[in-house]
C-alpha positions in Angstrom: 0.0 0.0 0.0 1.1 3.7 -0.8 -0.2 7.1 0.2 0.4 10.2 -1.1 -0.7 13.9 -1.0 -1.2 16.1 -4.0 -1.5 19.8 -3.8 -4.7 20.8 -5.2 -6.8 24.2 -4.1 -10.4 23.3 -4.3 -13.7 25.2 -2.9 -15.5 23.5 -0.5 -18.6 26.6 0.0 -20.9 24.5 -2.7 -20.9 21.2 -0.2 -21.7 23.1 3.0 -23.8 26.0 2.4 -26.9 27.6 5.2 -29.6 26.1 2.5 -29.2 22.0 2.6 -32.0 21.3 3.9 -31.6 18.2 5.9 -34.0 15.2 5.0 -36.3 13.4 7.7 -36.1 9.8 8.5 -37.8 7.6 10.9 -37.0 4.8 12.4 -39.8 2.1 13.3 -39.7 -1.3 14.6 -40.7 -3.6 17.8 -38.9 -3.3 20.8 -35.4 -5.2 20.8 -35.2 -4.9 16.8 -32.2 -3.3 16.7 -33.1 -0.1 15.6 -31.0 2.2 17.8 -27.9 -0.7 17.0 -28.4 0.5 13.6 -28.4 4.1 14.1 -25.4 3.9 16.1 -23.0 1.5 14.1 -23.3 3.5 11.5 -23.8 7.4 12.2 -21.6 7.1 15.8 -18.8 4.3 15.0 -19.9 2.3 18.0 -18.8 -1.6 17.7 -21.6 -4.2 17.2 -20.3 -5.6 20.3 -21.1 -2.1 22.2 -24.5 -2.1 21.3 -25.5 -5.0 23.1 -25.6 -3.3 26.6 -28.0 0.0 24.7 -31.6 0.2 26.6 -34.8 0.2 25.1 -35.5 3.1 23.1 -39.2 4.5 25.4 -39.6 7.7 24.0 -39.1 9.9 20.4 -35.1 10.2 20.1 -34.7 13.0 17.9 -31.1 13.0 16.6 -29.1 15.4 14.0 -26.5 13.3 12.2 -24.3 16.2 11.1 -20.8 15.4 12.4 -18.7 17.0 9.9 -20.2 14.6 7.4 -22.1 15.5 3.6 -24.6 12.9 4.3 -26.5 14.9 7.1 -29.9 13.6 8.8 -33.1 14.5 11.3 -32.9 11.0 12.4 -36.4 9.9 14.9 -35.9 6.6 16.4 -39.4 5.8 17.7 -40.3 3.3 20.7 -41.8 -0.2 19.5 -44.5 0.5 21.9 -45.4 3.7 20.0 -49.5 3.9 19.5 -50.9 5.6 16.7 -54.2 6.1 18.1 -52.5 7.8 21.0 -54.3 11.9 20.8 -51.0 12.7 21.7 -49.5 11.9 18.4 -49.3 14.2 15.6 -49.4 12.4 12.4 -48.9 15.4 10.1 -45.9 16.8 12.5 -44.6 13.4 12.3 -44.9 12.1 8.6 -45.7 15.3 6.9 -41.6 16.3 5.9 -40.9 12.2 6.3 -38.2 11.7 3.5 -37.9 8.0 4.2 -39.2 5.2 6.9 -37.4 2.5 7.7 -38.9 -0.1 9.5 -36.9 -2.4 11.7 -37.7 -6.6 11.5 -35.6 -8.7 14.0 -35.5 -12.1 11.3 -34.7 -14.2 14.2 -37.7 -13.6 15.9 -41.6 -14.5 15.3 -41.9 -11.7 13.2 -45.9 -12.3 12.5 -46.9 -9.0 15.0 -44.1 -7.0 13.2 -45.9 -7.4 10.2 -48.7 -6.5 11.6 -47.2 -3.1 13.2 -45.6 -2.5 9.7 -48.7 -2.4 8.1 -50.0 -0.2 10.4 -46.8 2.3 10.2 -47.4 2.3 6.8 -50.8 2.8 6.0 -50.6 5.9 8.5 -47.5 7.2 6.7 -49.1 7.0 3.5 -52.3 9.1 4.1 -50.6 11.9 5.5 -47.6 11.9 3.2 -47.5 9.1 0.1 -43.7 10.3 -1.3 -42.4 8.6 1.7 -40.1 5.9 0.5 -40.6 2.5 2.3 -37.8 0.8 3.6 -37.9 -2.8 5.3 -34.9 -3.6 7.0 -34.9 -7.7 7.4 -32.1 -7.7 10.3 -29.7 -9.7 12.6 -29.3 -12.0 9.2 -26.2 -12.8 10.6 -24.9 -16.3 11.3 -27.9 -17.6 10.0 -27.8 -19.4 6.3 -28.5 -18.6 3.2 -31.2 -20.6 2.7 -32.8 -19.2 5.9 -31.9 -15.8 4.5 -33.4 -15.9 1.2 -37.0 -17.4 2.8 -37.4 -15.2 5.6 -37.2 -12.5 2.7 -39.3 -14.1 0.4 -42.2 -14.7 3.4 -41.8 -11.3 4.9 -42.1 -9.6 1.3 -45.0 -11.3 0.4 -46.8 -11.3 3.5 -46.4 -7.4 3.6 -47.4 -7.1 0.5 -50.5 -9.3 0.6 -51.5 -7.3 3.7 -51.4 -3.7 2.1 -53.7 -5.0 -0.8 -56.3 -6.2 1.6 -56.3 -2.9 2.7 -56.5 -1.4 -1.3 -53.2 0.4 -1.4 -51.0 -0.1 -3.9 -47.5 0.5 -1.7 -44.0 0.2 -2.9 -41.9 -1.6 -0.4 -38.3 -2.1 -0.7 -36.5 -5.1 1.5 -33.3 -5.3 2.7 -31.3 -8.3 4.6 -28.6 -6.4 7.1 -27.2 -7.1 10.1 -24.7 -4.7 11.8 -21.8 -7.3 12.4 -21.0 -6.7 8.3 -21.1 -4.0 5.7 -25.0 -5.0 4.6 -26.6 -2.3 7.4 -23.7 0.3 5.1 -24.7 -0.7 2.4 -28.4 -0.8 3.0 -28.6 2.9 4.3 -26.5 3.7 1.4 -29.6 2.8 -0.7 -32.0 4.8 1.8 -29.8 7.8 1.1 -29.4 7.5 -2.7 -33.3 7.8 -3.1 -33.0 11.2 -1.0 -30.7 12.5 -3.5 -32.4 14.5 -6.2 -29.5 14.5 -8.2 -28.9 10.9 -8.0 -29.3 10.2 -11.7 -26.4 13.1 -12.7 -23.9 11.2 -10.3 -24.6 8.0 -11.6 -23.9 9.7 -15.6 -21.2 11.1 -14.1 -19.9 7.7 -12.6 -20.5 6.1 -15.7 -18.5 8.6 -18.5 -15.6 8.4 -16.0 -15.2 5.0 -15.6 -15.7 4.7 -19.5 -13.1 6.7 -20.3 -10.7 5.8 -17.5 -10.6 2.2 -18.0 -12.2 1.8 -14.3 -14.1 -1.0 -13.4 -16.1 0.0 -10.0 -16.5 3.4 -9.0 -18.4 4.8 -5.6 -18.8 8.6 -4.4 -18.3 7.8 -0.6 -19.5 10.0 2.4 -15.8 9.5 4.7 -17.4 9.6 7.8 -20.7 7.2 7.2 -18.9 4.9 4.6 -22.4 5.2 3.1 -21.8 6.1 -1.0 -24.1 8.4 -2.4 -23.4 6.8 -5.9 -22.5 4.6 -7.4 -22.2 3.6 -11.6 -24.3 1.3 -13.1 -22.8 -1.7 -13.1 -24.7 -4.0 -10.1 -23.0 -3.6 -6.9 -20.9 -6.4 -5.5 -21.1 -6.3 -1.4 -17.6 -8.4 -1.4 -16.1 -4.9 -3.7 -18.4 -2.3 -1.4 -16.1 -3.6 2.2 -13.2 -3.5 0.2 -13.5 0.0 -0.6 -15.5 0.8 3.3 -11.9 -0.9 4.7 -9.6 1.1 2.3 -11.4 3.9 4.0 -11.2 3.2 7.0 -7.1 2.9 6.4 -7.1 6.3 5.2 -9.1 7.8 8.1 -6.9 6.3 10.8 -3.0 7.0 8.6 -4.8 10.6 8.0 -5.7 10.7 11.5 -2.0 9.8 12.6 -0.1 11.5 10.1 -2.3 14.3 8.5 -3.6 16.6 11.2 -0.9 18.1 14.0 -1.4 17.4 17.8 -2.3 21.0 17.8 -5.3 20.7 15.0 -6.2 18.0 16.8 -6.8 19.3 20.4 -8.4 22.4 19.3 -10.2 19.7 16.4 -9.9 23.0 13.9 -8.9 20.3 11.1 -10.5 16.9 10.0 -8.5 14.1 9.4 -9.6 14.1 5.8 -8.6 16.5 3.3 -7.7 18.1 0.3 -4.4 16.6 0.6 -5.8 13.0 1.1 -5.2 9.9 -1.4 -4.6 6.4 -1.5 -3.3 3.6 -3.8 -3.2 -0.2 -2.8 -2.4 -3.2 -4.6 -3.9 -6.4 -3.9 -2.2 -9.3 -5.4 -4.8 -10.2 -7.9 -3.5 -7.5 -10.0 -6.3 -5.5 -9.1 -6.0 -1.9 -7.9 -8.3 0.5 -5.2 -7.2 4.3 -6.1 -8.9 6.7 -3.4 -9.3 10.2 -4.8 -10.6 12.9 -2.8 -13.4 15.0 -3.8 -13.5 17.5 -0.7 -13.5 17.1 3.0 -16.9 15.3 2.8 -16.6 13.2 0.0 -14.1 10.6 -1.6 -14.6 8.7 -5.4 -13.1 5.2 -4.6 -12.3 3.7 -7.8 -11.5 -0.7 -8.4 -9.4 -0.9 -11.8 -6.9 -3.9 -12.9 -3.3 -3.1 -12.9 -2.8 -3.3 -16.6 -5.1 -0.1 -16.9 -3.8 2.2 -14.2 -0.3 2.0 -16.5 -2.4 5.7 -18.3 -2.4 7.3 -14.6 -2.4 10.8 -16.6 -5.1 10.2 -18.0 -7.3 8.9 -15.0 -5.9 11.6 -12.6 -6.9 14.6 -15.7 -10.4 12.5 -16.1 -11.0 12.6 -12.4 -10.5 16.7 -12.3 -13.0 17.0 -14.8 -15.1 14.8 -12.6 -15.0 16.7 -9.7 -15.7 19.8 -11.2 -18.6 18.5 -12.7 -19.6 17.1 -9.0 -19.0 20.9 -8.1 -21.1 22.4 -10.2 -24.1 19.6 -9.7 -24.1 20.9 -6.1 -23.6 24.8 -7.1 -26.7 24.2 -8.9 -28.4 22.7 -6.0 -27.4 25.2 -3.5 -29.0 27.6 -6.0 -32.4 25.8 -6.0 -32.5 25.6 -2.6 -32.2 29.2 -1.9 -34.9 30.0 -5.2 -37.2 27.3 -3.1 -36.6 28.8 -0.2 -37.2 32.9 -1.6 -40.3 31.4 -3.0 -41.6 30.4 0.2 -41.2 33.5 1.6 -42.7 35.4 -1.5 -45.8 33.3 -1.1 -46.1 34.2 3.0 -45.8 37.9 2.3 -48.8 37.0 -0.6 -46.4 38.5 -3.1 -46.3 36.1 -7.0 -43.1 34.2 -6.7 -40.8 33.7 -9.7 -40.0 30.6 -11.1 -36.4 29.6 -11.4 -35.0 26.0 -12.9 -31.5 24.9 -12.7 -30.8 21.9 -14.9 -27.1 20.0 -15.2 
């Protein structure tokens, strides 16, 4: 393994500007399902191990997951006892601005009045706010076989789904097998995120026209701090590739950590670890290659190539500056909306016609 620092100026205003407005996601589930495990393997860096002595979530947790990191969240962990009937609970406070809800099933368990308190969830969700995207976490998958895997996915999905056409609603549901002792709960969240993104599709083209012209095989736009990518290209993702890149990562956070930031920085934490300066190369000896770029402080493109093709360096390093100013401007662009959206909506309180402005990449 090598690393190496290159001296590039960059702007990071475009990636952390007053306007991101931070999208909303709740998480459901019985009690013991693992929900809070989830939230803090992978927003807090707590060990599997560590979550095992967490209490009971027995209220609303309402949680900002902004630690120096692009992917930012309102993040609701709700109780498993939560009761919708309650007078006390505010449906349109609580789904009205829901971006996504992800509901928590413990695999392991009789998971018959789960379904049942799914259903529920998500009829209510619905009626108040049907852009919410559904997500059904299938968890603690782990040590179990595959076998056992693929049919508790196959009966929860169609259970679920037979239960919401009783009730006439014609609900999208995605399903996803995780467990927090491997990269699945990453990789699931990752997918949670990417259907937040409004600019999802222009990464993914972006993704694509490098990696076509760079002779890359993989590529993923990475959030350091989560290891959740935002994007990725369109080739299907292989979970065996994804840790691969989440390790190379994490060998880059810690030597940056070490060797990157002075005791100094570090005290008065003025610095992140990660930075314009920071890039990797490692060779495995299959002949293939993971090249870490980064993109700014927030983000990194993590790139899986064979050897023979990293021999025109040049030529990925130019493509990749291209790239990146490209990513700049998607996000300059976005800022921009934002702050139209956001004049519009006070246009319309002061009862005043607001103009209409469209940004397109």
């Amino acid at each position: 393994m090598s690393s190496f620092n290159e001296n590039e100026e960059e702007d990071d205003n475009f990636f952390n500007n007053d306007e991101y407005v931070k999208p909303k996601i709740l998480l459901f589930g019985l009690r013991r399902s693992g929900k809070s495990s989830i939230q803090k393997v992978v927003f807090h860096k707590m060990s599997p191990n560590e979550t095992l002595f967490l209490e009971s979530t027995n209220k609303i947790v309402k949680e900002d997951i902004n630690n120096s990191s692009f992917v930012q969240f309102e993040i609701w962990d709700f109780p498993g006892q939560i009761d919708f009937f309650d007078p006390t609970f505010d449906s349109e406070l609580i789904f009205g601005d829901c971006g996504a809800l992800v509901f928590v099933i413990d695999a392991q368990d009789d998971y018959l009045e789960a379904l049942s308190k799914l259903n529920q969830t998500v009829t209510k969700a619905y009626k108040v706010n049907p852009r919410i995207k559904f997500e059904v976490f299938i968890h603690k998958v782990d040590g179990v076989s595959d076998d056992f895997k693929i049919e508790s996915q196959r009966d929860i999905h169609q259970r679920a789904t037979d239960d919401l056409q009783d009730a006439g609603l014609d609900i999208h549901l995605s399903f996803h097998l995780t467990s927090i002792y491997d990269h699945s709960i990453f990789e699931a969240f990752s997918k949670v995120v990417q259907k937040l993104i409004s600019q999802l599709p222009t990464l993914e083209n972006l993704l694509n026209i490098l990696i076509t012209n760079s002779g890359i095989e993989k590529a993923f736009l990475f959030d350091v701090v989560s290891k959740i990518y935002i994007a990725t290209d369109s080739a299907p993702v292989d979970m065996q590739t994804y840790e691969l890149c989440c390790d190379m990562i994490d060998v880059v956070i810690d030597l940056s950590d070490i060797y990157g930031v002075s005791a100094e920085e570090r005290a008065n934490q003025e610095q992140t670890a990660f930075d314009n300066l920071s890039s990797s190369l490692i060779k495995l000896n299959n002949s293939t290659i993971l090249y870490l770029k980064e993109v700014n402080k927030f983000l990194a493109l993590v790139c899986i190539l064979r050897e023979e093709n990293f021999t025109r360096q040049g030529v990925i390093d130019y493509n990749f500056l291209i790239f990146r100013e490209s990513i700049g401007r998607v996000f300059e662009l976005r800022s921009k909306k934002l702050k139209s959206n956001n004049d519009d909506l006070s246009e319309d309180y002061n009862y005043q016609q607001p103009s209409s402005v469209t940004d397109s990449v």
